[in-house]
C-alpha positions as CSV (number, residue, x, y, z in Angstrom):
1,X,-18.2,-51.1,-53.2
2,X,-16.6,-49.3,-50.5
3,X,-12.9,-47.5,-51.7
4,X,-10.6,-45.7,-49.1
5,X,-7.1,-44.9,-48.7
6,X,-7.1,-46.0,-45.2
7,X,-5.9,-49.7,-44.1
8,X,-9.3,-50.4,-42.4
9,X,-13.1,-49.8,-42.4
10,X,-14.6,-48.6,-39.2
11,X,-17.1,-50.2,-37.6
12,X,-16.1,-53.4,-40.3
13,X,-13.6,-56.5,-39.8
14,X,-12.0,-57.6,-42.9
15,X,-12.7,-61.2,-43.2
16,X,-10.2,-61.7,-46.1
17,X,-7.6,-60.2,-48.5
18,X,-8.2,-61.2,-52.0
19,X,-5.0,-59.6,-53.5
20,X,-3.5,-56.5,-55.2
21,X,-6.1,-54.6,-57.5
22,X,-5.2,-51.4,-59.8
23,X,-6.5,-49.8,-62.8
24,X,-4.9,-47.4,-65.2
25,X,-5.7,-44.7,-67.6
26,X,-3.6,-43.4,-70.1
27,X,-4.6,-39.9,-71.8
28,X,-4.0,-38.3,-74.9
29,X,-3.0,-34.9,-75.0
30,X,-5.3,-32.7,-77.3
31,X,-3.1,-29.8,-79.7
32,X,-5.6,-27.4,-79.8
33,X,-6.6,-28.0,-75.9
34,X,-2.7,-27.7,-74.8
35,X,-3.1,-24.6,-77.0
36,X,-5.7,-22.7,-75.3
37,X,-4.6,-24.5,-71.5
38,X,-1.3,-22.4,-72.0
39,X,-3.0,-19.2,-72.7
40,X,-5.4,-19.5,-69.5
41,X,-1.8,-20.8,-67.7
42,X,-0.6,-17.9,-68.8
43,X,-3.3,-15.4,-67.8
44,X,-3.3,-16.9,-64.0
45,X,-6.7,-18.9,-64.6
46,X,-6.8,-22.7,-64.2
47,X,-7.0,-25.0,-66.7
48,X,-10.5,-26.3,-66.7
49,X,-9.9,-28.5,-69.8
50,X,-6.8,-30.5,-67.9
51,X,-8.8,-30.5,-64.5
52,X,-11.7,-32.2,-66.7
53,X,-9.3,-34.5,-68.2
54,X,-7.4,-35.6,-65.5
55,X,-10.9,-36.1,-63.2
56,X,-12.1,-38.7,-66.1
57,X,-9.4,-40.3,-66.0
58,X,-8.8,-40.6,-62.5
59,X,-13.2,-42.1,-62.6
60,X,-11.7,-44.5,-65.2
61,X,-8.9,-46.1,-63.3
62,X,-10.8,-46.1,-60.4
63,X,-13.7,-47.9,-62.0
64,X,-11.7,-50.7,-63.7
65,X,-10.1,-51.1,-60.3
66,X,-13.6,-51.5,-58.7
67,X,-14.1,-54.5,-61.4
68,X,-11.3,-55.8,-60.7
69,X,-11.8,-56.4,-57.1
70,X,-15.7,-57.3,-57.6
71,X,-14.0,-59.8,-59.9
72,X,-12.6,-61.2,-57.1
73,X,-15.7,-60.9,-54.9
74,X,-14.1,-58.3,-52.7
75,X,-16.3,-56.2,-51.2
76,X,-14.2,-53.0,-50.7
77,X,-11.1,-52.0,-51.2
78,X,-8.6,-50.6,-48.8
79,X,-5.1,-48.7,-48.8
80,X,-5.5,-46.7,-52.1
81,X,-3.2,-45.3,-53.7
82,X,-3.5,-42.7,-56.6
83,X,-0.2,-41.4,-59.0
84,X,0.0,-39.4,-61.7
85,X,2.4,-39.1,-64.4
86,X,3.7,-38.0,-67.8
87,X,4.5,-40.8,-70.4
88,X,5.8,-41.5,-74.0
89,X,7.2,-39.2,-76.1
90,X,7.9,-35.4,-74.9
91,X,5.5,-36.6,-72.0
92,X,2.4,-36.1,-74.4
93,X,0.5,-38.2,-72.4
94,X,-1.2,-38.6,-68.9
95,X,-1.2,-41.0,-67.2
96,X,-3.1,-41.9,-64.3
97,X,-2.8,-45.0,-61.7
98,X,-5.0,-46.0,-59.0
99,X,-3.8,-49.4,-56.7
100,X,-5.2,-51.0,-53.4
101,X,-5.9,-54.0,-51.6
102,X,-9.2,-56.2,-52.4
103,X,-10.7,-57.3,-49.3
104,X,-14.0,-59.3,-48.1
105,X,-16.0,-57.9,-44.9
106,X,-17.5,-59.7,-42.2
């Protein structure tokens, strides 16, 4: 399944639009992660543990996005759109949001 942030497909006519498709991930923020994420913070270095977590969830909202549209019987999807966010209480979690158009190609 094609996946792009841009309105169209080159080279490819969209024959259809199926609808709005999204998919979302929330994550869970680990104590003894956080911990050790501060110290590297701290010390300049990046957080590799955050980067990991926020790339899996980013590959899970896209993925249930992708079913989504093939539950449609799109065959890409055009004009994504990714956000990130904090959520519930003291912004413990991550939250990760992925939203586009379903479309069939000619």
């Amino acid at each position: 399944m094609i996946v792009t942030t841009t309105p169209t497909i080159e080279g490819r006519r969209i024959a259809a639009y199926r609808g709005i498709v999204s998919g979302e991930a929330i994550l869970g923020a680990n104590v003894f992660r956080d911990f050790f994420a501060s110290i590297r913070d701290v010390v300049g270095g990046r957080s590799g543990s955050y980067e990991r977590v926020l790339r899996d969830g980013r590959d899970t909202a896209i993925r249930e996005m992708i079913e989504e549209a093939q539950r449609l019987g799109a065959h890409a999807v055009v004009g994504v759109h990714m956000d990130y966010g904090a959520i519930g209480k003291n912004e413990g979690m991550m939250m990760v949001t992925v939203s586009g158009t379903a479309v069939t190609l000619e």
